[in-house]
N, C-alpha and C positions, 0 to 999 in steps of 0.2 A: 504494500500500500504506500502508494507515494503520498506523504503529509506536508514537505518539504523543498524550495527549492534546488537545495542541497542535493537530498534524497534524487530527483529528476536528473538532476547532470550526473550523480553516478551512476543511475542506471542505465544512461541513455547513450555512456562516454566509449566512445572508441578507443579499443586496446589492440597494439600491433600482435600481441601473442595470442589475441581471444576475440577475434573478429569470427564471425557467423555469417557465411553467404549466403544470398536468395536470389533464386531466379524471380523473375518479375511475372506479373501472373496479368498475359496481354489481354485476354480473354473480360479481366474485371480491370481495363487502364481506362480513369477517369474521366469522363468528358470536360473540357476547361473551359463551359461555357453553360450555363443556367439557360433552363427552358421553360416560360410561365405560359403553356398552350393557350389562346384562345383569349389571352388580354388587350385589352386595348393600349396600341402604344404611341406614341406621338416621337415624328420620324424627328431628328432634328436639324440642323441647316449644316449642307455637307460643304459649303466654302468657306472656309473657318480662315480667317488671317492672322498669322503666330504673331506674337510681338516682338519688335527689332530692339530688342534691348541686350544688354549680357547679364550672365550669369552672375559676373562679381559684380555689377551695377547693382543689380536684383536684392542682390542680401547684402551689401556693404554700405548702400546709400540710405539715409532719414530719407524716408516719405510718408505720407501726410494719408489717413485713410480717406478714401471715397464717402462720403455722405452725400452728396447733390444728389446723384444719377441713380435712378432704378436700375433693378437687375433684371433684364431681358433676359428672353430667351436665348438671343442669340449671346449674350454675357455667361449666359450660366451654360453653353456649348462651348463657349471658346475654354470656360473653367475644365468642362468633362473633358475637351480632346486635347488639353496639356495636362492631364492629370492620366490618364489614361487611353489607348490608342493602339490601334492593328496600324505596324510600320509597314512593313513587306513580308512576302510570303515566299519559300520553297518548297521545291517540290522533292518527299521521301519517300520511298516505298508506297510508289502510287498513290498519294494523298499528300495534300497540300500542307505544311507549317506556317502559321501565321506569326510573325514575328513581332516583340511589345515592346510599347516605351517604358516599360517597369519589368527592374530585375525580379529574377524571380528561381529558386533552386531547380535545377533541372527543368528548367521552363515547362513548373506542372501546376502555376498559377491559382495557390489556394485563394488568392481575396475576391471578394465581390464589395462591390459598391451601390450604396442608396442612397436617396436625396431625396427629403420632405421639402415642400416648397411651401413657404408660409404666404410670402409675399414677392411672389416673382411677376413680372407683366408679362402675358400675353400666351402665360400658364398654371391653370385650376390651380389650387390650393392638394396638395393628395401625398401622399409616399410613392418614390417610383424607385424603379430598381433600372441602372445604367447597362442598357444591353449591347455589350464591344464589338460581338460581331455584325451589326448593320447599322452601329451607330444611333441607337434610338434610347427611348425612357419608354418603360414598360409600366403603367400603372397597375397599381397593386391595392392602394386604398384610397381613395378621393375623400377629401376635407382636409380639415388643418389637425395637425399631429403636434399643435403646440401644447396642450395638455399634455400629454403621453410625455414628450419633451421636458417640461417642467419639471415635471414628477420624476424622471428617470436621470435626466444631468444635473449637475450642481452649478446654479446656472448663480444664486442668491440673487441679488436686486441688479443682476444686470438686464437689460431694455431686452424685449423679446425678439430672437433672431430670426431671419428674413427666410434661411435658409440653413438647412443641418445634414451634413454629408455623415453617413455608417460607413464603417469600413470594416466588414467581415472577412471571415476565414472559412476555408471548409476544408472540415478532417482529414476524409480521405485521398483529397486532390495529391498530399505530399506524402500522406501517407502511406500509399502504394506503394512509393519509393522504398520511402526514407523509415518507412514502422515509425516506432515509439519515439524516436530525435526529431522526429517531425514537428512537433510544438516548437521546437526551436525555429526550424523554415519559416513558421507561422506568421509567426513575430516577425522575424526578420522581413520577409517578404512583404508584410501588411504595412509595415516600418515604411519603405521603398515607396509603397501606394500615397504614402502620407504625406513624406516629403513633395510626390510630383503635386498633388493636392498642395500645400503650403505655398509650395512658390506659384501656384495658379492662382490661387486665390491672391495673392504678394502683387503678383504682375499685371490685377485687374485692380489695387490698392483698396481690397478688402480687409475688413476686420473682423479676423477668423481667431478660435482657440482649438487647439486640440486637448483632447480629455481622454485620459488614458481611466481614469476613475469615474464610474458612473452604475447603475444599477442595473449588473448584468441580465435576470430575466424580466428586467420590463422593458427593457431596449430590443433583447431578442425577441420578446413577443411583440413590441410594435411594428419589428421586421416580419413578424409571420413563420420565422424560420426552423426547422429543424433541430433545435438545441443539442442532442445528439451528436449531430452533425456537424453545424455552420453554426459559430457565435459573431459578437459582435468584437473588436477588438478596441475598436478608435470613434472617435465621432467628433465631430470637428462641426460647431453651431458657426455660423456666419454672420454678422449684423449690416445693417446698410437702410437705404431707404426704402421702404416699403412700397409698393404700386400702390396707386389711387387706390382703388378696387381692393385688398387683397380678401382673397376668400378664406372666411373665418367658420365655414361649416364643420360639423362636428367630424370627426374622421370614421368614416366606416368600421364595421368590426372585421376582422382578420377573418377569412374564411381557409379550412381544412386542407384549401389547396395549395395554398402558400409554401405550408411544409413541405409538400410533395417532391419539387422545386431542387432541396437541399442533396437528395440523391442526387449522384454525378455517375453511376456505376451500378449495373444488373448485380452483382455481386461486392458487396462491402465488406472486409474483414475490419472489424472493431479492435482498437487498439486502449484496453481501458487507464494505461499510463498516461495517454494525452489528456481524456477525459479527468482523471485525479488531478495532475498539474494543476488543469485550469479549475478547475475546482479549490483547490487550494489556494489558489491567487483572486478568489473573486470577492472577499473582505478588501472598503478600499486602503489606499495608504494612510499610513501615522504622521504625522507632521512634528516630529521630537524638536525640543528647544534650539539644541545645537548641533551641528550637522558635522562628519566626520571629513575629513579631505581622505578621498578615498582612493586616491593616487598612492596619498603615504601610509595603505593599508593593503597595499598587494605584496608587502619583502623585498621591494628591490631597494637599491641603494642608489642616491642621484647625485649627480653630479651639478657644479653650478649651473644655474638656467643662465643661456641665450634670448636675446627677444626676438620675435617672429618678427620679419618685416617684411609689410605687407609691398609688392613689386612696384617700382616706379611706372611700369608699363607693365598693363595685365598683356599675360601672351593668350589669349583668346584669340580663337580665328572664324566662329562662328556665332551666332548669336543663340540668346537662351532655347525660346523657341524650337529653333534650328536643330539643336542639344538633344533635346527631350525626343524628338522624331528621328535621329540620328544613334539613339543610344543602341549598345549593342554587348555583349558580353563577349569578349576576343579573350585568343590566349596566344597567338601568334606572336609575343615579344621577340623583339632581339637586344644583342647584348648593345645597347648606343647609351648613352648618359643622360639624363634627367637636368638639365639647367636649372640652376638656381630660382631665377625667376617663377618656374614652376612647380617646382617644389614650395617656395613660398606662398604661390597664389592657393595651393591646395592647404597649408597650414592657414592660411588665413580664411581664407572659408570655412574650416574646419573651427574655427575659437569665436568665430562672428555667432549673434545670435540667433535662434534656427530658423525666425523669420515666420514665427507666432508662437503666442506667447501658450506654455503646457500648461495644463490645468496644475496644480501643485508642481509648478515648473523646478522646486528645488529637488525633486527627485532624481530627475533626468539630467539635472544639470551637473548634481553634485553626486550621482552614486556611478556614470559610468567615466570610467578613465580611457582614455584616447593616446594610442602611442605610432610608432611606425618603426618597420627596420629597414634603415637606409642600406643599398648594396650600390652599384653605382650613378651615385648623385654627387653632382658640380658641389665644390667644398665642401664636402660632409664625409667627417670619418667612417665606416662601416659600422654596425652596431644597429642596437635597442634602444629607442630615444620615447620618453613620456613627455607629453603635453599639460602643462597649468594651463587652463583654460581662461582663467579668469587673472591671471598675469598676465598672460599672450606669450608662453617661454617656453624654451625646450630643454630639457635635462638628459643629458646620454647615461643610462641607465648598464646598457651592457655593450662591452667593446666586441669588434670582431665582426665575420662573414655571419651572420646569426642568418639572413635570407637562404645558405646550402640546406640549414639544419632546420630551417620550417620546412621549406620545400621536402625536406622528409619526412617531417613529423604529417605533412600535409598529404596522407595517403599515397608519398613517392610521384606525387604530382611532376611532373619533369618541369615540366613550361613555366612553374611561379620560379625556379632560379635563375632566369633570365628576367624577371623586371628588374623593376629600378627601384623600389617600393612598394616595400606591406605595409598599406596599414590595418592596424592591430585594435580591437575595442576588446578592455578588462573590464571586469566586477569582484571584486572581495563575496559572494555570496555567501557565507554567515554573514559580515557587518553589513549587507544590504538587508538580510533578511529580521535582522536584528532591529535596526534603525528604523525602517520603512515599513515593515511586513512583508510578507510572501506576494503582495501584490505590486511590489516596485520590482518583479523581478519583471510586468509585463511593461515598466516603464523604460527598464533600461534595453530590453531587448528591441520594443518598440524604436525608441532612440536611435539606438547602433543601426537598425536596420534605414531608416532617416538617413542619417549622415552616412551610409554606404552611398545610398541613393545619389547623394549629392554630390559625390566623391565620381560616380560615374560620369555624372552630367558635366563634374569641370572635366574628368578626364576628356570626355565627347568633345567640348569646347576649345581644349585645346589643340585635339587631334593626338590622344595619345589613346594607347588599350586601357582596357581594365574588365576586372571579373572577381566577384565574392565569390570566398570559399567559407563554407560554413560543416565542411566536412574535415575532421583532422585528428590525430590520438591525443587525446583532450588531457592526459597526464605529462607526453612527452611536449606540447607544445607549453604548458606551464614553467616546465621544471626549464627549459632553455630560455627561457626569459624569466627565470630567477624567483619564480611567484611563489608565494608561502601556498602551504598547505589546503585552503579554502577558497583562494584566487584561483580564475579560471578566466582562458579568450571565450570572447563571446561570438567575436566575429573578425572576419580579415578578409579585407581589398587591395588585391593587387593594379599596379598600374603602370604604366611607361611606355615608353616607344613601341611598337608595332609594325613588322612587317608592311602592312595597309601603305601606313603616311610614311614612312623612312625612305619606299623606293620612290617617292614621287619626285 
């Protein structure tokens, strides 16, 4: 019986001497795409114009939120198709892959997305559910779900929001794969979903929060969904100007079919370790007097901090927008060097803030620690370097090639000894689970998976690779970057030159 944090990552940890194979069972491989037969869906406007801004403009600049302007439909489209999006497609074994602007493990894409519209012009008041393959909103309940809302986030005396994005997961999508470490995808992946959401909402100068705390079965049952199956993980309210009109009808009752929905797969094997995890994390966070630096509770030893500085000239070659529809998971590095500039522009994005504000933002802020192993990058000695997030500095933690010895801890991955840069996201989990509860463990992972996200999209920006690895022997990647006993990676993104843009 998993009760624990803790309890979850050992049961869940990859060991090189006691790894357990499985063939994959094609017969029950998940569909990655939600089917609500026979609803009414409202198509949405397919010339959507990205915005010409960059990435480090995006998150480094004061901007001022939108209050004038309603949110149209066609506002709240241009939010869905940089928050989520079918990029291009190949062709495998006689059927088509669709490829997405959201990382995602083994592109088996457990999240879905909903949006209650309070006060949108020129669309009902209802819950819909954002359907990727033909670009449409799928209604699912008509009226205002601002009740349900109320009652279910912790919203206190803030003004009623216009608009409120869910961001669910479903079981078995990763589970196929991945069994019982699958909660951890969850996270991570839902994380990824969050961030393209954040900066969407950022780039239309909305005032959005995300809420990692909020009351898990009455959010999943305003979703209608399968709790079994698909929960809710995130939900991010929106505030802005309301349309003349907005429809304040009472929201309809969930009807039996809704759950239906949640199967993805004729055959589902149950993995009831995922199930307990989340179970154990669904009391919300503690908010303790005084907060741990939890950098100086993973064992390693620092060296003096450096200050980040941020590039006199961002090396961007594409705009945000451009990024998001561009993104791609590569592993084709070669051995070329990391420039300084770029290096920097990714620590600086990295310590900037995430570009809406978290519900109990000191959870996330202050319980995951952020590091990278430098291999070859323009003046940086080799090694294990942590991030003060809130100095803006870097501390070299551990000397040496440490990039040979992940790459082996990393399931003997060949292709990550050739970047230029891991980056690394820690947790202490005892002192998270101590400090916070069992339920900051869905903040930090949420998080890490966030700032992966972003870490792609500058990679995209710049025209460099990159690709999370969330697979690795969770004992021997600790113990090489020096982590006490109860310290554990949560997650790592590689990035650097590529084959792609090197021979151009």
């Amino acid at each position: 019986m998993i009760d624990s944090v803790w309890s979850y990552h050992e049961r869940t940890r990859y060991d090189r001497y006691d790894m357990k194979g499985h063939a994959l069972d094609w017969g029950s491989q998940p569909n990655v795409y939600k089917n609500y037969h026979g609803r009414k869906t409202v198509r949405l406007p397919q010339d959507v114009r990205l915005p010409e801004e960059t990435l480090s403009k995006l998150l480094t600049q004061p901007w001022t939120p939108d209050v004038a302007n309603e949110i149209s439909l066609d506002r709240l489209t241009r939010i869905l198709v940089l928050t989520q999006a079918l990029t291009a497609r190949a062709r495998y074994g006689g059927a088509y892959f669709f490829y997405r602007s959201v990382a995602s493990a083994g592109a088996l894409y457990p999240f879905e997305l909903y949006v209650a519209t309070i006060g949108v012009s020129g669309l009902p008041a209802g819950l819909y559910y954002h359907d990727l393959s033909d670009q449409s909103l799928v209604l699912l309940r008509s009226g205002s779900a601002l009740g349900p809302v109320r009652s279910a986030l912790f919203l206190g005396d803030k003004p009623d929001p216009v608009l409120v994005f869910f961001l669910s997961s479903i079981f078995f999508r990763s589970s196929w794969k991945y069994r019982e470490r699958s909660y951890r995808y969850h996270l991570l992946d839902t994380g990824h979903l969050a961030e393209n959401l954040v900066l969407a909402l950022r780039s239309e100068r909305l005032r959005c929060e995300i809420q990692y705390d909020f009351e898990d079965s009455l959010v999943n049952s305003l979703l209608g969904v399968d709790q079994d199956r698909e929960v809710c993980l995130a939900v991010a309210p929106v505030w802005g100007r309301s349309s003349s009109a907005p429809q304040l009808t009472v929201l309809e009752e969930a009807d039996n079919g809704l759950a239906d929905a949640s199967k993805v797969a004729s055959t589902e094997v149950d993995y009831p370790a995922i199930r307990e995890i989340h179970d154990a994390t669904r009391v919300s966070t503690t908010l303790p007097s005084s907060l741990p630096d939890m950098t100086r509770c993973l064992g390693v030893e620092l060296e003096q901090g450096k200050p980040i500085v941020p590039p006199e000239t961002w090396p961007e070659r594409i705009f945000y927008g451009e990024a998001v529809q561009k993104r791609r998971s590569m592993r084709n590095f070669v051995r070329a060097g990391l420039t300084s500039d770029r290096l920097n522009a990714f620590l600086t994005l990295l310590t900037v803030e995430p570009g809406a504000n978290l519900h109990r933002e000191s959870v996330a802020e202050a319980a995951l620690s952020i590091g990278f192993l430098a291999g070859n990058v323009e003046g940086i000695e080799p090694g294990f370097y942590l991030l003060d997030r809130a100095a803006r500095t870097v501390h070299l933690a551990v000397r040496g090639k440490v990039i040979e010895r992940m790459t082996d801890a990393c399931l003997n991955q060949g292709w990550l000894a050739q970047c230029a840069v891991h980056f690394v996201f820690l947790c202490n989990l005892e002192v998270l689970e101590k400090t916070w509860g069992a339920r900051a463990y869905r903040h930090v992972m949420l998080f890490a998976g966030r700032l992966g996200q972003r870490i792609y999209l500058a990679a995209t920006s710049m025209l460099l690779g990159c690709c999370g690895i969330g697979a690795y022997y969770d004992g021997e990647a600790a113990q090489l970057l020096g982590l006490n006993e109860r310290s554990r990676l949560l997650y790592l993104v590689a990035t650097g030159p590529v084959r792609k843009y090197v021979e151009r």
